[in-house]
Steps between C-alpha positions, in 0.01 A plus 500: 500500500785758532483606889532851562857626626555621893604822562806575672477642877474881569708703722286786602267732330753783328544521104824444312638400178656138484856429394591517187680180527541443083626823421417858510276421161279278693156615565440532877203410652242648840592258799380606882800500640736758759736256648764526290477188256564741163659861444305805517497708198815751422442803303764308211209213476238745497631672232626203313150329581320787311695546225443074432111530543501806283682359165324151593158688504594642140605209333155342658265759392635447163512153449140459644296776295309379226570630175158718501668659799268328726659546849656236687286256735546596869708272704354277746508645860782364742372286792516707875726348723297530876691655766428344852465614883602296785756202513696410190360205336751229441335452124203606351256273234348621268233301317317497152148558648359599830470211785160382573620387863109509645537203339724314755268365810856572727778712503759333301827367683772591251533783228233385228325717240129399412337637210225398228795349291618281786678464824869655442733330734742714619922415616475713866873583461515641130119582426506314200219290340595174627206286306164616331188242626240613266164337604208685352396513126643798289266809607331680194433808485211575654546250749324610810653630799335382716707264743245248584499359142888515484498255812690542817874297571626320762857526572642227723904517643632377180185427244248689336134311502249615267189288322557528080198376408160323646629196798863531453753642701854605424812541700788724345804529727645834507859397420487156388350409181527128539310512896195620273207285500072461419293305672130412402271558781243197628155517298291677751738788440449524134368853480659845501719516719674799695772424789487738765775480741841283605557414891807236612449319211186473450324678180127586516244594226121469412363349215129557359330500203523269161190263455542099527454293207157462543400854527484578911709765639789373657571608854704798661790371717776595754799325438875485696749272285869421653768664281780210570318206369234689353223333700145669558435492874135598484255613274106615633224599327386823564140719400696838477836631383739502753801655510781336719750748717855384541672457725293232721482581879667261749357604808174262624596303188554513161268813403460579091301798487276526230294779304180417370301709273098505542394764212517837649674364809775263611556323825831404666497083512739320737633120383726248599848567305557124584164340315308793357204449789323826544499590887352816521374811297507897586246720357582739282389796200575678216795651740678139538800616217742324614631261824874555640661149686817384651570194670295606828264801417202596218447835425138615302343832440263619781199650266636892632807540266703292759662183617406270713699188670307159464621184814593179328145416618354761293419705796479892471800702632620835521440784214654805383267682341492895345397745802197707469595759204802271363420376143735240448538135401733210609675328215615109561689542841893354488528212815816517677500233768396718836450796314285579156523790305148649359595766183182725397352683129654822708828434498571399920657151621405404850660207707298336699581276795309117316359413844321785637485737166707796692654721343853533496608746264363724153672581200379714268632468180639750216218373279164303476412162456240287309420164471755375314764605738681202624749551859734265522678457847893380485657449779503838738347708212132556355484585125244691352460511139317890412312548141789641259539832561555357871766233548553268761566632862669306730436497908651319771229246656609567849460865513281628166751713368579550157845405402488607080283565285622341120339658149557561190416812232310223299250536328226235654231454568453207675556443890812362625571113588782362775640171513792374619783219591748419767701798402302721245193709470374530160259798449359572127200673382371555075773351354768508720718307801747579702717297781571693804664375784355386819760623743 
């Protein structure tokens, strides 16, 4: 497959011609430019220009009408080029569908472009397509959209883990072709399979479903499998989906926090990172969308449209929850070691001190938030991905205030993504990614 070309960096947000670098009969083309890399116009070209366009648009009309005098067929419309707001982007992407990065159970680490053709690996220097892992079948159609049935990814520091088929598990490094491998897993995990999350190594996933040879139903497990040697650690029968929440939680222990679905409800389900043991379980309800962990904390939903902090133990802490006549909800909140940052559907960040839930400062942001926005903290800086219209808006964590705010003119429509490297920040949205840089 041809990958798609990179575009070349913009320098602002002003229109210009570009150079005529082959001659004055060359055919210039829109760039978004202003800072000098071509000549502006001079009345001469202008006039020159025309004239060329004119007697080229004759000899045209002429050679493409029929000879019933049928007029000509209307020329296919030029692509926009987007003009953007905020920092200049060292290179900007641009891909041959729109990403599906819901897809991804974690931000990605380096500048990689996931859509229903495949995971485009990306060169964080140049922005070009550095190798294509395609590992879905060819979508027809009316393939749904739904993302369930396209299957989430797991991206670890240098592979890409996803199950093919039924028990089998494949490794695809993201710039190595011969690291690649598949692995088989053990016959209690011979089902479907769907990983869900990749934590120092360790790779976990939950198997149900395909009956044994003999016509029972085989059993719904947990499982945690070592990437280096490509041992499983643990596997344990379970009665319910769960849903394992990465990364694990060191304090009192290895912690794996767990979602498990009941019907109509799900509860949160504590087990040992180490064996799989369960050690304790939180109630929960229909509100239980998501759980937020670092290495020390676990953040749920409180049942009000808030968050609250769980102990290691499972024990309840502190909550910050809408005020009478608020109407707001929390979205995942972002952990930053003694301080976590809670976004909310209304378009506010909040930092919170992780101990006693204070808080420390507010934001409110230039646009709203859903769901599937996705902060990502780097370094002294919280980024905040916006729907499309919106951008990403950038605040210092020690104070809340904004430092930028980067968009596009699209069009889009869906909401924003962040990740980033050691020295990057890769924003993207639709079809679309740019590098920025972090200082």
């Amino acid at each position: 497959m041809q990958s798609p070309s990179s575009e070349e960096p913009s320098h602002g947000t002003s229109w210009q011609w570009d150079g005529e670098e082959g001659g004055e009969g060359e055919a210039p083309g829109d760039v978004i430019g202003g800072g000098g890399d071509g000549p502006w116009l001079s009345r001469r070209r202008m006039l020159l220009g025309a004239g060329v366009l004119a007697a080229g648009g004759a000899v045209w009309a002429l050679s493409r009408s029929g000879a019933d005098g049928s007029p000509p067929a209307p020329a296919p419309p030029r692509p926009r080029p987007t003009a953007v707001s905020g920092p200049t982007p060292l290179w900007t992407y641009r891909g041959p569908e729109a990403m599906t990065p819901e897809r991804l159970t974690d931000p990605p680490g380096r500048p990689v472009y996931l859509s229903r053709n495949g995971l485009q690996v990306l060169d964080p220097v140049r922005g070009t397509a550095a190798r294509l892992l395609v590992f879905d079948p060819p979508p027809s159609r009316d393939w749904p959209s739904d993302l369930d049935l396209l299957g989430k990814v797991v991206l670890g520091p240098e592979q890409l883990f996803t199950t093919t088929y039924q028990g089998h598990l494949e490794a695809r490094h993201l710039t190595d072709p011969a690291a690649d491998w598949s692995l088989p897993l053990p016959d209690d995990l011979q089902g479907d399979t769907r990983l869900t999350g990749y934590d120092r190594g360790v790779l976990y996933g939950y198997s149900w479903g395909r009956p044994r040879a003999d016509g029972t139903p085989s059993d719904n497990r947990l499982f945690a499998l070592r990437v280096t040697d490509r041992y499983v650690l643990w596997s344990v029968r379970t009665e319910h989906e769960e849903q394992p929440v990465t990364p694990a939680v060191d304090v009192g222990g290895h912690l794996l926090a767990c979602v498990r679905f009941l019907g109509n409800r799900a509860e949160l389900v504590a087990r040992d990172s180490d064996t799989g043991r369960e050690l304790w379980t939180a109630p929960g309800d229909e509100d239980l969308r998501w759980c937020a962990t670092d290495r020390q904390k676990v953040y749920v939903p409180d049942g009000n449209g808030g968050v609250r902090k769980l102990s290691p133990a499972g024990e309840p802490g502190w909550t910050y929850s809408p005020a009478r006549g608020e109407s707001w909800r929390a979205l995942p909140p972002v952990p930053d070691g003694p301080q976590v940052y809670v976004p909310t559907d209304h378009g506010v960040v909040t930092c919170h001190d992780a101990t006693t839930g204070a808080v420390l400062w507010s934001c409110r942001l230039p646009f709203l938030l859903d769901r599937r926005s996705r902060p990502r903290v780097v370094g002294d800086m919280l980024f905040v991905p916006g729907p499309a219209a919106g951008g990403v808006c950038a605040i210092h964590t020690a104070t809340g205030e904004p430092a930028w705010t980067f968009h596009d003119s699209g069009p889009g429509k869906d909401v924003w993504t962040v990740a980033a490297d050691g020295q990057h920040l890769y924003a993207g949205h639709d079809d679309i990614l740019y590098a920025l840089p972090l200082a």
